[in-house]
DORO-626902 format. One record per residue (C-alpha): x, y, z; residue number from 1. Coordinates in nm, 3 decimals. Layout:
// DORO-626902
(site (X; Y; Z); NUM),
...
***
This chain:
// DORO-626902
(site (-0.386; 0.260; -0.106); 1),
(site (-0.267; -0.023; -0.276); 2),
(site (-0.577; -0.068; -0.473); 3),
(site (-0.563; 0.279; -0.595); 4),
(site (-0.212; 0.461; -0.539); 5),
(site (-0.297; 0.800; -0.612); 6),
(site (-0.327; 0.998; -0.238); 7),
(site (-0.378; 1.309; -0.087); 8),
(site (-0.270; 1.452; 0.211); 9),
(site (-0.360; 1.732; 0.358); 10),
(site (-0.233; 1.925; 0.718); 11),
(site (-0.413; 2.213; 0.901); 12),
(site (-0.252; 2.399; 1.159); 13),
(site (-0.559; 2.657; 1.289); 14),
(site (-0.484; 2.929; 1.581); 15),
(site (-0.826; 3.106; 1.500); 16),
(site (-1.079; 3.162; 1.262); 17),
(site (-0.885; 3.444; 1.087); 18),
(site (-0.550; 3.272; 1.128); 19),
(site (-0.480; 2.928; 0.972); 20),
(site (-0.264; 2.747; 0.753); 21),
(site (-0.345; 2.475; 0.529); 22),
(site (-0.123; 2.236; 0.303); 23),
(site (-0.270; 1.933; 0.006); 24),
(site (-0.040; 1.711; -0.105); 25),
(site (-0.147; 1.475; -0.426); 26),
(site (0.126; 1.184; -0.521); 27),
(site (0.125; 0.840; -0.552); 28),
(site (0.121; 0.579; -0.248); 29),
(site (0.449; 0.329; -0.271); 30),
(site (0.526; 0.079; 0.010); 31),
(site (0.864; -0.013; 0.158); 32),
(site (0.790; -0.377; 0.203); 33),
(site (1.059; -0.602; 0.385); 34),
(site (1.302; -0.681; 0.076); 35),
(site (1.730; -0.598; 0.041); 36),
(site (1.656; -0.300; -0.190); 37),
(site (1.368; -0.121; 0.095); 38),
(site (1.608; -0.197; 0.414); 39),
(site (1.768; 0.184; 0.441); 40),
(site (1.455; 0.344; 0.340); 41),
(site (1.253; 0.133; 0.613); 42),
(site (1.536; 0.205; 0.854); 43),
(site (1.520; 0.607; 0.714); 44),
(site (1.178; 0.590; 0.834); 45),
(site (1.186; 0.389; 1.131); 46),
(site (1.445; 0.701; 1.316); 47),
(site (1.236; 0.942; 1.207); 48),
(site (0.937; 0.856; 1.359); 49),
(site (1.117; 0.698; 1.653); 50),
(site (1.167; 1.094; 1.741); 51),
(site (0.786; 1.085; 1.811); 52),
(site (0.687; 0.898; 2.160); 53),
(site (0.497; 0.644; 2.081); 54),
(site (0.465; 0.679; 1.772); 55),
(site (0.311; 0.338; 1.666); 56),
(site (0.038; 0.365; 1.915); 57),
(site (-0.236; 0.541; 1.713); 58),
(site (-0.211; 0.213; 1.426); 59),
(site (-0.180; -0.031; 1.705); 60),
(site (-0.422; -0.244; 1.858); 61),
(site (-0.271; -0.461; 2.115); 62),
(site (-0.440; -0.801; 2.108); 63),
(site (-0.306; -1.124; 2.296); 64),
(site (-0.366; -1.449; 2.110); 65),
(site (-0.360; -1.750; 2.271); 66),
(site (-0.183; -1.596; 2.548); 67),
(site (0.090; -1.435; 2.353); 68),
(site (0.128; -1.054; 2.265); 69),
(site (0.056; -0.978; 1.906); 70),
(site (0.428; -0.898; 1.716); 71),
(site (0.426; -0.503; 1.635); 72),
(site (0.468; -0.519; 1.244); 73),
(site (0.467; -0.136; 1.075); 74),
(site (0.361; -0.103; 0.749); 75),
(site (0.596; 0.176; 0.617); 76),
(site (0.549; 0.380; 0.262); 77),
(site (0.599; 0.656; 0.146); 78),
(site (0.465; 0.934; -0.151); 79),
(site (0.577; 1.064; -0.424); 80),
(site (0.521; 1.414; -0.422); 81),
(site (0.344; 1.526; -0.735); 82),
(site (0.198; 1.865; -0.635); 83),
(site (0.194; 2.070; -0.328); 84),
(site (-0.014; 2.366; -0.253); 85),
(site (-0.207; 2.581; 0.033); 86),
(site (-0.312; 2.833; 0.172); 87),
(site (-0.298; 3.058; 0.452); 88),
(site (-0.551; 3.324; 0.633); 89),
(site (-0.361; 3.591; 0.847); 90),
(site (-0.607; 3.829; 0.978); 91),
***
């Protein structure tokens, strides 16, 4: 993404065949790397997915190197929403 900065997202929630809900998101990709001016976005983002146990797990590969623990060092970003749209089946 930060080769090419233009992303989509997209999030199905599914209960049957006849009854689903789907939403695309297209933006742009923009980091919140470890400078002054990202700190209370970073920290914005950090509680918020703090809510979520685990949440870093799925990202995370837990390696030992030379007999020490690899640090746990997110990668946080965020996009800008350009368009949003979906759709929706309720049978």
């Amino acid at each position: 993404m930060r080769l090419n900065p233009l992303v989509c997202v997209e999030a199905d929630e599914m209960e049957s065949a006849q009854k689903w809900t789907s939403v695309v998101v297209l933006g742009h990709y923009e980091e919140l790397p470890k400078h002054p001016e990202y700190e209370q976005a970073r920290e914005l983002a950090h509680s918020l997915l703090e809510q979520r146990s685990i949440w870093w797990e799925p990202a995370y590969a837990r390696t030992i190197v030379k007999g020490v623990e690899r640090e746990l060092d997110p990668i946080y970003f965020r996009i800008r929403i350009q368009t949003i749209s979906g759709r929706h089946a309720t049978l």
